[in-house]
N, C-alpha and C positions, 0 to 999 in steps of 0.2 A: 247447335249440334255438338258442340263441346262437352257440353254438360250432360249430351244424351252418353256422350261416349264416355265421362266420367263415372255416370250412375251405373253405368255396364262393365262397369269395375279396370275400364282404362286409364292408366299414371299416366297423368297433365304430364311428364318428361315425354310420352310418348304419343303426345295428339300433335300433330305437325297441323294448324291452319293455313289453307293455299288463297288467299286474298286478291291476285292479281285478273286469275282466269275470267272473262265472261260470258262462257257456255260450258256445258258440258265436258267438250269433248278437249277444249285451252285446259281446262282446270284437270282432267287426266294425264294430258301431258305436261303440266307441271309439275302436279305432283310428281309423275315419275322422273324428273329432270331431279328435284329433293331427293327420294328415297336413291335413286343408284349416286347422287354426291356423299350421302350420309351410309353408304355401304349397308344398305338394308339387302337381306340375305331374298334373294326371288321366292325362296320355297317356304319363307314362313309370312303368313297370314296378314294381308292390309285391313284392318278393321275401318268400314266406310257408315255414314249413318247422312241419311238425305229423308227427304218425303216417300211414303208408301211407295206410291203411283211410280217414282224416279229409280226405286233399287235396281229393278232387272235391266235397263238401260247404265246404271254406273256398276252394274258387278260383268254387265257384258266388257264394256269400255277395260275396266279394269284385267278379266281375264286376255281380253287382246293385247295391252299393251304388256302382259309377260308378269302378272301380280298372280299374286290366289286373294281374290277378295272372300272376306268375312264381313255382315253385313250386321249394325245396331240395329233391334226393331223402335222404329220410329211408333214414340204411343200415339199417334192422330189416327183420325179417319182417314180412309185409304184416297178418297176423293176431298179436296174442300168444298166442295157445292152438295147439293141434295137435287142439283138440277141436272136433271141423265142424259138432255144435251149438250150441257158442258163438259161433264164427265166423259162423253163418249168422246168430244174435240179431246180430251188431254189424252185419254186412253191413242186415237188415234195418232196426234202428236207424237208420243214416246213410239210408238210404233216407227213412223218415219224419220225422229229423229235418230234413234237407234240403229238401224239400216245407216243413214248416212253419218253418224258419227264412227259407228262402226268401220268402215270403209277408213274417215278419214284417217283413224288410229290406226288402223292396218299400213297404209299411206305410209304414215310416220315412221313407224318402226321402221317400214323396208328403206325409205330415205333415207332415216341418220342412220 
Protein backbone atom coordinates (compact mmCIF):
# COMPACT_ATOMS: atom_id res chain seq x y z
CA UNK A 1 0.00 0.00 0.00
CA UNK A 2 2.93 2.18 0.35
CA UNK A 3 4.17 2.18 -2.86
CA UNK A 4 0.53 2.55 -4.15
CA UNK A 5 0.65 5.83 -2.29
CA UNK A 6 4.07 6.70 -3.44
CA UNK A 7 3.22 6.19 -7.32
CA UNK A 8 0.37 8.68 -6.45
CA UNK A 9 2.87 11.05 -6.04
CA UNK A 10 2.91 10.92 -1.89
CA UNK A 11 6.61 11.75 -0.05
CA UNK A 12 7.66 8.48 1.93
CA UNK A 13 8.23 11.65 4.88
CA UNK A 14 4.53 11.56 4.71
CA UNK A 15 3.11 7.91 4.65
CA UNK A 16 2.75 7.23 8.39
CA UNK A 17 2.41 2.93 8.48
CA UNK A 18 -0.13 1.73 11.42
CA UNK A 19 1.26 -1.97 12.16
CA UNK A 20 -0.32 -2.76 15.39
CA UNK A 21 -4.34 -2.42 14.48
CA UNK A 22 -6.21 -5.88 13.73
CA UNK A 23 -9.44 -4.59 12.11
CA UNK A 24 -10.68 -1.97 10.75
CA UNK A 25 -11.85 0.01 12.96
CA UNK A 26 -8.16 -0.49 15.91
CA UNK A 27 -6.26 0.60 12.85
CA UNK A 28 -8.59 4.13 12.48
CA UNK A 29 -8.21 4.70 15.88
CA UNK A 30 -4.70 4.44 15.75
CA UNK A 31 -4.05 6.11 13.30
CA UNK A 32 -5.77 9.04 14.58
CA UNK A 33 -4.02 8.67 18.17
CA UNK A 34 -0.51 9.36 15.43
CA UNK A 35 -1.97 12.26 13.32
CA UNK A 36 -3.33 14.51 16.42
CA UNK A 37 0.41 13.52 18.29
CA UNK A 38 2.19 14.70 15.09
CA UNK A 39 -0.32 17.88 14.94
CA UNK A 40 -1.77 17.16 11.67
CA UNK A 41 -4.11 19.92 10.80
CA UNK A 42 -8.12 18.13 10.70
CA UNK A 43 -9.08 20.11 7.65
CA UNK A 44 -6.37 18.97 5.32
CA UNK A 45 -6.70 15.72 3.56
CA UNK A 46 -5.69 11.90 4.95
CA UNK A 47 -4.60 10.16 1.82
CA UNK A 48 -5.81 6.28 2.67
CA UNK A 49 -5.27 3.49 -0.09
CA UNK A 50 -6.86 -0.24 0.88
CA UNK A 51 -8.73 -2.74 -1.43
CA UNK A 52 -11.59 -1.70 -3.85
CA UNK A 53 -14.28 -3.52 -2.08
CA UNK A 54 -12.79 -1.74 1.59
CA UNK A 55 -12.64 2.22 0.45
CA UNK A 56 -16.22 3.33 1.32
CA UNK A 57 -16.02 1.50 4.73
CA UNK A 58 -12.28 3.28 5.67
CA UNK A 59 -13.29 6.85 4.14
CA UNK A 60 -16.66 6.32 6.41
CA UNK A 61 -14.42 5.39 9.49
CA UNK A 62 -12.18 8.12 8.58
CA UNK A 63 -14.85 10.82 8.11
CA UNK A 64 -16.43 9.88 11.69
CA UNK A 65 -13.49 10.00 13.48
CA UNK A 66 -13.02 13.98 12.45
CA UNK A 67 -10.42 13.33 9.04
CA UNK A 68 -11.28 14.54 5.43
CA UNK A 69 -10.22 11.26 3.72
CA UNK A 70 -8.81 11.29 0.23
CA UNK A 71 -8.79 7.98 -1.09
CA UNK A 72 -5.36 6.15 -3.62
CA UNK A 73 -7.23 4.26 -6.45
CA UNK A 74 -6.28 0.70 -5.62
CA UNK A 75 -5.35 -0.78 -9.54
CA UNK A 76 -6.96 -4.43 -8.71
CA UNK A 77 -10.23 -5.87 -9.39
CA UNK A 78 -12.85 -4.41 -7.25
CA UNK A 79 -13.65 -8.18 -5.94
CA UNK A 80 -10.69 -10.91 -5.77
CA UNK A 81 -12.93 -13.94 -6.66
CA UNK A 82 -14.99 -14.25 -10.20
CA UNK A 83 -17.30 -16.10 -7.80
CA UNK A 84 -20.64 -13.77 -7.32
CA UNK A 85 -21.22 -15.83 -4.08
CA UNK A 86 -18.27 -14.71 -2.70
CA UNK A 87 -18.46 -11.53 -3.81
CA UNK A 88 -21.75 -10.97 -2.51
CA UNK A 89 -20.43 -12.37 1.26
CA UNK A 90 -17.67 -9.59 1.11
CA UNK A 91 -20.03 -7.00 -0.48
CA UNK A 92 -22.47 -7.96 2.40
CA UNK A 93 -19.57 -8.18 5.07
CA UNK A 94 -18.52 -4.37 4.49
CA UNK A 95 -21.99 -3.64 4.77
CA UNK A 96 -22.22 -4.79 8.27
CA UNK A 97 -18.97 -4.28 9.22
CA UNK A 98 -19.35 -0.54 8.37
CA UNK A 99 -22.60 -0.15 10.41
CA UNK A 100 -20.91 -1.63 13.37
CA UNK A 101 -17.50 -0.12 13.01
CA UNK A 102 -19.18 2.87 12.32
CA UNK A 103 -20.90 3.04 15.68
CA UNK A 104 -17.74 1.84 17.34
CA UNK A 105 -15.69 5.09 16.12
CA UNK A 106 -18.60 7.24 16.97
CA UNK A 107 -18.26 5.34 20.50
CA UNK A 108 -14.76 6.48 20.70
CA UNK A 109 -14.81 9.84 19.92
CA UNK A 110 -17.64 10.73 22.49
CA UNK A 111 -15.49 8.68 25.17
CA UNK A 112 -12.17 10.07 24.97
Amino acid sequence: MADLLLQAGVESKNILLEPTASDTAASIKACSVVLRQIGHDKSSPIHFCTSTYHIPRCALLLRLAGWVPEKIPYPFSIFPSRNIFRNMLIVGHEAIASLWDGLLVLIWRIVR
